[in-house]
C-alpha positions in Angstrom: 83.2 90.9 114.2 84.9 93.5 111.9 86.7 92.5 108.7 90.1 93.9 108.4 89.9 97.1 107.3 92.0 98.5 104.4 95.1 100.7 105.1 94.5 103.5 102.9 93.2 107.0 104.2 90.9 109.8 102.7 92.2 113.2 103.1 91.2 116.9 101.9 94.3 118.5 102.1 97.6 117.8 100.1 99.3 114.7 101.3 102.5 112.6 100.6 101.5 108.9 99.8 104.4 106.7 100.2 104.8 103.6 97.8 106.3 100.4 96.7 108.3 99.4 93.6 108.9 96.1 91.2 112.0 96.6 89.4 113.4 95.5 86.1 111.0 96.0 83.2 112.1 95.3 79.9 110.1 97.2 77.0 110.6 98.1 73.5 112.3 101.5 72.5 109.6 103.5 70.8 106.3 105.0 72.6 104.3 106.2 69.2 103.0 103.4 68.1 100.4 100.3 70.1 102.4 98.2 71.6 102.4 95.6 74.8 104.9 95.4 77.0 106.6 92.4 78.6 108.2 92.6 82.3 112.1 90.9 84.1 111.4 91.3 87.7 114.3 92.3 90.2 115.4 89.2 92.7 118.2 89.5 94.7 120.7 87.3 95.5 120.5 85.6 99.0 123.4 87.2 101.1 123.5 87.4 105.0 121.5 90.1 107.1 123.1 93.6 106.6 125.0 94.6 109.9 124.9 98.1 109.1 120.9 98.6 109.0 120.9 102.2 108.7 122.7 102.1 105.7 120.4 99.4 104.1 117.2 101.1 104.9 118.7 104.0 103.6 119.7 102.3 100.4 115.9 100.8 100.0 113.4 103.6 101.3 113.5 105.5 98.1 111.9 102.7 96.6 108.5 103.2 98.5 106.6 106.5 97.5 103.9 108.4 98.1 100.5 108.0 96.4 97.8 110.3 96.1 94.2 109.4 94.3 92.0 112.3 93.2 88.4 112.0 92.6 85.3 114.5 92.6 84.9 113.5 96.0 88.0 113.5 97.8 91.5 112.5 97.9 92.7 109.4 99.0 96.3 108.7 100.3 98.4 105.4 100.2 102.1 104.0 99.2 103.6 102.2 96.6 107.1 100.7 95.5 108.9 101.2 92.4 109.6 97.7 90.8 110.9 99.0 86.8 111.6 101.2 84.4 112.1 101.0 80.4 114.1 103.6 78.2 111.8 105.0 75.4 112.2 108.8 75.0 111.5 109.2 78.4 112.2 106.9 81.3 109.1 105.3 82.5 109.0 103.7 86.1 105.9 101.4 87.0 104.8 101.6 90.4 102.8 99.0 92.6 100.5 99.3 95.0 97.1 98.7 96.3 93.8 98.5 94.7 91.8 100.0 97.0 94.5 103.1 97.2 93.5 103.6 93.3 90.2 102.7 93.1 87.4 105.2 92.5 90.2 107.8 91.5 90.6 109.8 88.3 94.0 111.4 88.2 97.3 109.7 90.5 100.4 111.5 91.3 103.6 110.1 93.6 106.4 111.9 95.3 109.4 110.3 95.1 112.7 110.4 98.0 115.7 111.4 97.5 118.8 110.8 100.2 122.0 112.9 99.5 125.3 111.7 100.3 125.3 114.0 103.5 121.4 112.7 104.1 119.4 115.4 103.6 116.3 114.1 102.3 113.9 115.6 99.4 110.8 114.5 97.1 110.3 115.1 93.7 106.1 114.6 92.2 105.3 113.2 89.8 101.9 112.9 87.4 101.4 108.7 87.0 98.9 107.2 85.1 97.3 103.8 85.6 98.4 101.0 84.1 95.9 98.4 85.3 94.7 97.0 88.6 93.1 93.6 89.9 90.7 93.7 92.6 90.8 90.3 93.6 94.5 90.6 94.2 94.6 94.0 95.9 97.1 94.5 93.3 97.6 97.8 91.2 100.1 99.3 88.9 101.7 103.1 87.8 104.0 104.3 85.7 105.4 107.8 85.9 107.6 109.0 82.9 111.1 110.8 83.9 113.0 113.1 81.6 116.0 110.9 79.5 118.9 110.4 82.3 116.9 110.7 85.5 117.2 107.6 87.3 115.3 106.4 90.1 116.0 103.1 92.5 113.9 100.2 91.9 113.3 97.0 95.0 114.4 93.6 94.2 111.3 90.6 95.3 112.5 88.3 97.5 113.4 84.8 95.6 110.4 83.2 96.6 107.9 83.9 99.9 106.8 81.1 100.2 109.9 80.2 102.0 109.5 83.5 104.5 109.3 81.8 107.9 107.5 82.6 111.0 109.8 85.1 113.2 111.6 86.4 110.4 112.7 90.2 111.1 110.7 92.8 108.5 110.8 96.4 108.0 107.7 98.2 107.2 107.9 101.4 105.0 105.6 103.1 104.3 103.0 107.1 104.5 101.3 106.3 107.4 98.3 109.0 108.2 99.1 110.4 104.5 101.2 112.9 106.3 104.5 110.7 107.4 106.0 109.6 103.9 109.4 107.4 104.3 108.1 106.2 107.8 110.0 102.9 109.0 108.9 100.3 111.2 110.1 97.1 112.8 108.9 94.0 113.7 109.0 90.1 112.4 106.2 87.7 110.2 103.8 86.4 112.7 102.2 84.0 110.4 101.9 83.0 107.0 99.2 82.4 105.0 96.7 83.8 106.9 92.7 83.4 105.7 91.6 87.4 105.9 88.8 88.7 104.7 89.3 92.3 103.1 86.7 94.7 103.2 85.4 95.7 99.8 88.3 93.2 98.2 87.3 89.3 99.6 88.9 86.2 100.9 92.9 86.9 100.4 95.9 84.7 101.8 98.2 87.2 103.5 101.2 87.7 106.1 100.6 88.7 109.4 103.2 91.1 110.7 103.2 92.7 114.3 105.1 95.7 112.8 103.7 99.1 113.3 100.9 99.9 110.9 98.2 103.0 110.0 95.8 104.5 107.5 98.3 105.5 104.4 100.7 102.5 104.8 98.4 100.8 102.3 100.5 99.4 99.1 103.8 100.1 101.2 106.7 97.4 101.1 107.8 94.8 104.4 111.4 94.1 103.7 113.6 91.9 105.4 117.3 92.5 106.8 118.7 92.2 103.5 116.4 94.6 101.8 114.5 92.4 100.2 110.8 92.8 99.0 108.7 90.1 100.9 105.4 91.7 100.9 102.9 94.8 100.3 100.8 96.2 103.1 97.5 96.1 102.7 95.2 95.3 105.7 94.9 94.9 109.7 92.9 94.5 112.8 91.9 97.7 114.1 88.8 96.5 116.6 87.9 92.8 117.0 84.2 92.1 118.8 84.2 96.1 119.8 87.5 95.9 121.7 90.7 97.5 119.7 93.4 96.0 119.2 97.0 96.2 118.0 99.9 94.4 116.2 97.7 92.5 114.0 98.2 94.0 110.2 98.6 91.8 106.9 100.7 92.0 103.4 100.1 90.6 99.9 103.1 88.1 99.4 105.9 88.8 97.4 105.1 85.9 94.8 101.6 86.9 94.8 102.3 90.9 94.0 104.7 89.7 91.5 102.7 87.3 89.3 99.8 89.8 89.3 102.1 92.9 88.5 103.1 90.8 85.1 100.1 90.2 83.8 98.8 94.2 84.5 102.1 95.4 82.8 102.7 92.7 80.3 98.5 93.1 79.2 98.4 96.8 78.8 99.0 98.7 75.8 99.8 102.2 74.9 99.8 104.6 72.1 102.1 108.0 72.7 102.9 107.1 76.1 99.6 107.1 76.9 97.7 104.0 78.1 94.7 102.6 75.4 93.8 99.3 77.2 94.6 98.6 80.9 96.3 95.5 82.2 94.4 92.4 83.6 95.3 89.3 85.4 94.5 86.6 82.8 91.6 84.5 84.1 90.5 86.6 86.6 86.6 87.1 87.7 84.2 89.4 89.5 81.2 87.8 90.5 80.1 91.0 92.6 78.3 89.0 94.9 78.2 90.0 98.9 76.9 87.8 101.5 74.9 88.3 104.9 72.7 86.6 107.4 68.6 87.8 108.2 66.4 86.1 109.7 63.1 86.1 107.9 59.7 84.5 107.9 59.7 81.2 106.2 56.5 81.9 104.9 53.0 84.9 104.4 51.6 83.0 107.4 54.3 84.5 109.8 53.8 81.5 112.1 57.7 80.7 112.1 61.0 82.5 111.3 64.7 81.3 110.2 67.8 82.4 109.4 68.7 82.6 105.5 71.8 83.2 103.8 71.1 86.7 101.7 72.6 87.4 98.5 72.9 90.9 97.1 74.8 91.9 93.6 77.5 94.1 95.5 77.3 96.6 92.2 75.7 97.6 89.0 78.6 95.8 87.1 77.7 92.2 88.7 76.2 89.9 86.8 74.0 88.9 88.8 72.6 92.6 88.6 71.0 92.0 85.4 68.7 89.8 87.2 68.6 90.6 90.5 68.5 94.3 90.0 69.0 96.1 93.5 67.6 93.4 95.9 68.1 91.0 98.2 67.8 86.9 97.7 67.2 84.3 100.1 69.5 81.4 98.7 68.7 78.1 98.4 72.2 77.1 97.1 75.2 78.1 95.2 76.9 75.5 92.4 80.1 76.5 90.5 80.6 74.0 87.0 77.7 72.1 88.3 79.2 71.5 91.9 77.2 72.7 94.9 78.7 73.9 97.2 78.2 72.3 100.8 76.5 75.3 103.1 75.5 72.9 105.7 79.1 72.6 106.7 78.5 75.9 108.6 77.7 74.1 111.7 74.8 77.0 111.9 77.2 79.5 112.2 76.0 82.6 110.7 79.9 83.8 110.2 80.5 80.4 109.2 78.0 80.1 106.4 78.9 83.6 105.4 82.4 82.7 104.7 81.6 79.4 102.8 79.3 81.3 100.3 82.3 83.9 100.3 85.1 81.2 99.5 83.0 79.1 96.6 83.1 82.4 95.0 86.7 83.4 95.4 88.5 81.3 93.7 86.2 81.2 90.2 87.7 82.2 87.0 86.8 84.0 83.9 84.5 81.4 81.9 83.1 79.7 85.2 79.5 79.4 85.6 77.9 79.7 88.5 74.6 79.2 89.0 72.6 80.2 92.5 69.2 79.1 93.0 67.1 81.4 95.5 63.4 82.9 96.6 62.2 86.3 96.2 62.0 88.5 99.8 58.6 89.7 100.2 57.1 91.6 102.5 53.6 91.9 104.7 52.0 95.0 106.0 49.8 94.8 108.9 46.8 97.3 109.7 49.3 99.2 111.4 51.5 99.8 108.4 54.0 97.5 110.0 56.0 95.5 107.2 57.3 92.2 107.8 59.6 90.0 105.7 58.5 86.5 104.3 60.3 84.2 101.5 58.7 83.2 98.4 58.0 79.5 97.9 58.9 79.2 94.8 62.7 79.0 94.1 64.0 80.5 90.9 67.2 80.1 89.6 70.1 82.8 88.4 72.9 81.0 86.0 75.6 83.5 84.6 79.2 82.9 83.1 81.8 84.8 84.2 83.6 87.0 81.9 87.4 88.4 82.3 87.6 91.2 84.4 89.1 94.8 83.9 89.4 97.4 85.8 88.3 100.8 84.0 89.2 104.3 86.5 86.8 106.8 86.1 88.4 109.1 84.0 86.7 112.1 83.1 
């Protein structure tokens, strides 16, 4: 089965990303010294559904932009909304989005709609600069920096999304392809609080919307009738056992994008406008462990094989790298504060026990330790240079303690 996939896409060419916004940040008046900032979301007020929906979408799609990633490698397109501004010497707007639309990159820019009175639409870019992300969350902040009196609209959340029920009517908005900035589409919540696994990301709890979504929607906003933030985009469905499929796509909740947008502006600091320690979610972890299913020897005889649960530190910044280096383990179990986690509920189930490994480690914190115990994968080469793989018998043990995570962009 395919995870969801993400809904950002790589491009070579110059592209429009569009985006999604938080609105209301307070911060203090002078850029030239450290400071921390501190952040009054936008909610609105509940009113009835707007009866004039052009004019509403009107009034709200300004508040998704376009973002573009650069790297060395390539540029990657997504969306954002604009969610608040401050007044220094220059108005500075903070931007959410995705993540995985930031991730990897060194440089960010958005462009920005404008509607006239008369309609005719424009975009303005902008240079933005990171402000901090959270991996975990899917959740990722800019700020761009206007010259004094340039204003720019910012969403309002919905009061709380927890409360969004299934059928509700939602707009997406969003830069699907990278190419199609401002792009609207319709449908309603098909269920709340979805299980999803996210490639590269983990276990999350989203929406499930069946409204029209594509590579570049990624970190765009679903509003309801009254303009209201109620989620981001970040995921869907694109094949399921080989067959594709459609009308299955996902959103980071409203309170979710919210909390973690807080603690990434209210955690950052700056000197000159310029940021000198990136936001983090306070408490959050990255354990950098994936998960999968072999089937190996159970032992150098070769007389009999099972399936094991492999373990793999997912990157050079996992813990679990200093120990495990590069390769695989066969685990024996997984405890997290000295509870073990129960792997025979898996039924067998290879997906099954691949998701419970996944879920003990989703939820752990900054100062958790988690200790796996496991054998070494060796291997057994026949006359004919054939190499087959066996588990050690004798279990060793990897104990780390998780440490508060920040994400660092590569900036050259």
């Amino acid at each position: 089965m395919k995870k969801y996939r993400a809904f950002s896409v790589i491009i070579v060419a110059i592209l429009l990303i569009c985006s999604m916004t938080l609105a209301g940040c307070s911060l203090p008046e002078t850029d030239k010294e450290i400071r921390s900032y501190t952040v009054d979301i936008k909610q609105a007020a509940p009113t009835a559904s707007s009866d004039n929906m052009p004019e509403m979408l009107a009034r709200i799609r300004p508040t998704v932009v376009d973002v573009t990633s650069y790297s060395d490698e390539a540029t990657a397109a997504g969306s954002g909304v604009i969610i608040g501004h401050t007044t220094a010497q220059n108005e500075q707007y903070f931007i959410v989005t995705n993540h995985h639309v930031i991730d990897g990159g060194s440089s960010f820019s958005v462009d920005v709609l404008s509607i006239a009175e008369d309609g005719t639409e424009s975009t303005a870019v902008y240079d933005a600069q990171l402000i901090g992300s959270s991996r975990k969350r899917d959740v990722a902040v800019l700020s761009i920096s206007l010259e004094s009196g340039v204003e720019l609209p910012t969403a309002s959340f919905i009061a709380d999304s927890d409360a969004v029920k299934v059928g509700t009517e939602v707009y997406a908005i969003g830069n699907p392809l990278g190419i199609l900035g401002g792009t609207v589409t319709h449908g309603i919540i098909s269920a709340t609080k979805r299980q999803v696994t996210v490639e590269e990301i983990g276990t999350m709890t989203l929406m499930q919307t069946d409204a029209s979504i594509n590579g570049g929607n990624s970190g765009g906003g679903l509003f309801d009738t009254q303009g209201q933030l109620v989620g981001i985009i970040n995921s869907g469905y694109d094949t399921y056992n080989e067959q594709s499929v459609e009308g299955l796509n996902f959103a980071i909740p409203a309170n979710d994008v919210k909390y973690a947008a807080k603690n990434l502006i209210e955690t950052h600091e700056e000197n000159g406008g310029k940021v000198t320690k990136y936001g983090y979610v306070e408490g959050d972890a990255a354990p950098d462990v994936s998960f999968s299913v072999a089937t190996l020897y159970t032992s150098l005889a070769l007389t009999s094989r099972s399936n094991y649960l492999i373990a793999a530190a997912s990157s050079s910044d996992s813990p679990f790298y200093h120990v495990w280096g590069g390769t695989d383990k066969a685990v024996v179990s997984i405890s997290v504060n000295g509870t073990e986690v129960d792997l025979s509920q898996s039924g067998g189930s290879s997906y099954a026990l691949v998701a419970i490994a996944n879920n003990a480690l989703t939820d752990v914190k900054a100062g958790d330790i988690v200790t796996i115990e496991y054998r070494d994968i060796l291997y057994s080469r026949n006359i004919f240079g054939m190499a087959r793989s066996y588990v050690d018998s004798s279990v060793k043990t990897a104990t780390v303690t998780l440490t508060q995570y920040v994400y660092e962009p590569n900036i050259n």
